[in-house]
C-alpha positions as CSV (number, residue, x, y, z in Angstrom):
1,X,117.5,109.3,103.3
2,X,116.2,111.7,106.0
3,X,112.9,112.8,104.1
4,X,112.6,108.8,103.1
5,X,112.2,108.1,106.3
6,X,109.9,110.9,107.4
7,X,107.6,109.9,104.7
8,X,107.7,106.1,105.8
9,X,107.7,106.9,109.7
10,X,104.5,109.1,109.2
11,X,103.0,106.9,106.2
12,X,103.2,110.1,104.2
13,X,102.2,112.4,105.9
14,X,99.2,110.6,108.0
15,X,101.0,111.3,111.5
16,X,101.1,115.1,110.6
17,X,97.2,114.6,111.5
18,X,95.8,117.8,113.8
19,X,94.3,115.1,116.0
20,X,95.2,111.8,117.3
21,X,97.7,110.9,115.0
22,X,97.8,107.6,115.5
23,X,94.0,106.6,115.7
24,X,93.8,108.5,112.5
25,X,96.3,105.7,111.2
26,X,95.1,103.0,112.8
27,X,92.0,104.0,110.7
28,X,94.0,104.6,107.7
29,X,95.2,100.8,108.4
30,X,92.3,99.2,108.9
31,X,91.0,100.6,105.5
32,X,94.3,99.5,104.0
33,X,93.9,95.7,105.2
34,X,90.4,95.6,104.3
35,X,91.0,96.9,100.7
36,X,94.6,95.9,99.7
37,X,95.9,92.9,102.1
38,X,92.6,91.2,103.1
39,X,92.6,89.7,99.5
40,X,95.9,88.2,99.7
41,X,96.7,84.6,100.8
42,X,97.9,85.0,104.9
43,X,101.7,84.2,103.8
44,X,101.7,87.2,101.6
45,X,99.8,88.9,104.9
46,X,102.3,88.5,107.6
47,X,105.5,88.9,105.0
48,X,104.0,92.3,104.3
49,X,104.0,93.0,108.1
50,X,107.3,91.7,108.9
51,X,108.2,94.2,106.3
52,X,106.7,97.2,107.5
53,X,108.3,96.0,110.9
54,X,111.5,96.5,109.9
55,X,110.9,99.7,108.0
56,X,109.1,101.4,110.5
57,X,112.2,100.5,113.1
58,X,115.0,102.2,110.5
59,X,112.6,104.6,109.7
60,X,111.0,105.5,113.2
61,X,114.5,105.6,114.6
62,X,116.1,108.0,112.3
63,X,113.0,110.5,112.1
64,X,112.3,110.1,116.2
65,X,116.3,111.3,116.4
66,X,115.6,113.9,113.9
67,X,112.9,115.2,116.1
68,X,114.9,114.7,119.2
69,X,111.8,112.9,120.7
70,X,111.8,109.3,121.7
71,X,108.4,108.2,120.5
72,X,107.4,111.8,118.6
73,X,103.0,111.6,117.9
74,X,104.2,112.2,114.3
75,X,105.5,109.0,113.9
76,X,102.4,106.4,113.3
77,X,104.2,103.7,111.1
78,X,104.1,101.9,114.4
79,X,100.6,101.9,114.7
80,X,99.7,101.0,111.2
81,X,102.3,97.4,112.0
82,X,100.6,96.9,115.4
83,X,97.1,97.2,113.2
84,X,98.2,94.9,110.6
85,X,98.8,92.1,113.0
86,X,95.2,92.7,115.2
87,X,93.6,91.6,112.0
88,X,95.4,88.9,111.3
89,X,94.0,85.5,110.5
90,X,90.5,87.8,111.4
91,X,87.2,87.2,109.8
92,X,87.5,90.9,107.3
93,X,84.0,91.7,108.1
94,X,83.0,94.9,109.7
95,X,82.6,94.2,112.5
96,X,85.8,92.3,113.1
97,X,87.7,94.9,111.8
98,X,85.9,97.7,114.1
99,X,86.8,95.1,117.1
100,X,90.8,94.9,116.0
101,X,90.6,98.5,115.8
102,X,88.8,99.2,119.2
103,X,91.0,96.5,120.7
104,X,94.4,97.4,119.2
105,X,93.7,101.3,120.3
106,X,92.9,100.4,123.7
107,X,95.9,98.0,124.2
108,X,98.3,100.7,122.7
109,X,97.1,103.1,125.0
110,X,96.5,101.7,128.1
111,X,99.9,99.2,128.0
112,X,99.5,95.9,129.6
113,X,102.1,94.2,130.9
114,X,104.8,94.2,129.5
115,X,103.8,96.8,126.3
116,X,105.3,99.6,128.6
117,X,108.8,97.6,129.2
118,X,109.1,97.7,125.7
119,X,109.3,101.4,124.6
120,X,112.7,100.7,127.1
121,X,114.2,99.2,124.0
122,X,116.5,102.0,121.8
123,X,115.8,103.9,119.1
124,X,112.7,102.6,116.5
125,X,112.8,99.1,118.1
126,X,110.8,100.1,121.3
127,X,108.6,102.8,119.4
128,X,107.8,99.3,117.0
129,X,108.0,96.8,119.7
130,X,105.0,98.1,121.9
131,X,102.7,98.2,119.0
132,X,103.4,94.9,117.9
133,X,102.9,93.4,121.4
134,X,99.5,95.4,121.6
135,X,98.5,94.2,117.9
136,X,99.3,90.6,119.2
137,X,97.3,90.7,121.9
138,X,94.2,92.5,120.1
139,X,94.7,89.8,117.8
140,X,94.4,87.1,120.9
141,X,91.0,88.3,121.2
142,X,90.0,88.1,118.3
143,X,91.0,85.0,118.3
144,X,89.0,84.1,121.5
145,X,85.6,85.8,120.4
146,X,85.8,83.5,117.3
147,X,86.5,80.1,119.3
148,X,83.9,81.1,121.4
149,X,81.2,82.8,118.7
C-alpha cells in the first residue's frame, strides 16, 4: 500500500522533480486537463476531481507520515487537484489555461485568507485542503475575467 501511495501522492514520480515540484505538476496538470478532461462533459470533470481529492488525502497522508514531514515538496497530488478545479468550467484555450496556471501558483503560494488555516487540518486533509481553496479561488477569477471580457 506504502509504494501505492507514493506513486499517487507524487503522480508517479512528478514530485521527485529537481526543481519546484509542484509548478512542475501544476504544468503536468494543466497539460493533463487540456488533453484528457477538457473533452469530457463538466459532470465527468468535477467527479474526476472529487476523486483525486480523496486519493491524494489517503495517499498524501500516508506518504507525508512515511516521510515524517507534514507537507513534504515530494508530494504534488495536491497541486495537480487544486489545478484541476482553476480550470474548471474555463474557456480550454491557451491563454485561459496559462491564467489558471499563473493564478492557481500564485494563490498556492502566497495563501490568502484562510488557505494558511487550512494546512492546520491533520494528516492529507490540510496538505489537500489548501490547494483546493487556492484552485477555487483561481477559478473565481477566472470566472470574473470572463463576465467581464
Amino acid at each position: 500500500m506504502k509504494s501505492l501511495a507514493r506513486m499517487a501522492a507524487t503522480i508517479f514520480g512528478a514530485g521527485r522533480f529537481p526543481f519546484a515540484p509542484g509548478t512542475f505538476a501544476s504544468l503536468l496538470a494543466v497539460l493533463a486537463f487540456k488533453f484528457l478532461l477538457s473533452g469530457l462533459p463538466w459532470p465527468f470533470q468535477i467527479g474526476a476531481v472529487i476523486l483525486l481529492f480523496f486519493i491524494g488525502v489517503w495517499a498524501s497522508g500516508i506518504h507525508s507520515a512515511e516521510l515524517g514531514r507534514k507537507d513534504p515538496r515530494p508530494v504534488v497530488v495536491d497541486e495537480v487537484c487544486g489545478q484541476w478545479i482553476s480550470l474548471l468550467f474555463a474557456p480550454t484555450t491557451w491563454g485561459f489555461l496559462a491564467g489558471g496556471f499563473v493564478l492557481f501558483r500564485v494563490f498556492d503560494v502566497v495563501k490568502p485568507f484562510p488557505i494558511r488555516r487550512l494546512e492546520a487540518l491533520p494528516s492529507g486533509w490540510g496538505i489537500m485542503a489548501d490547494d483546493v481553496l487556492a484552485g477555487i479561488y483561481a477559478a473565481a477569477v477566472l470566472q470574473i475575467v470572463l463576465v467581464l471580457r
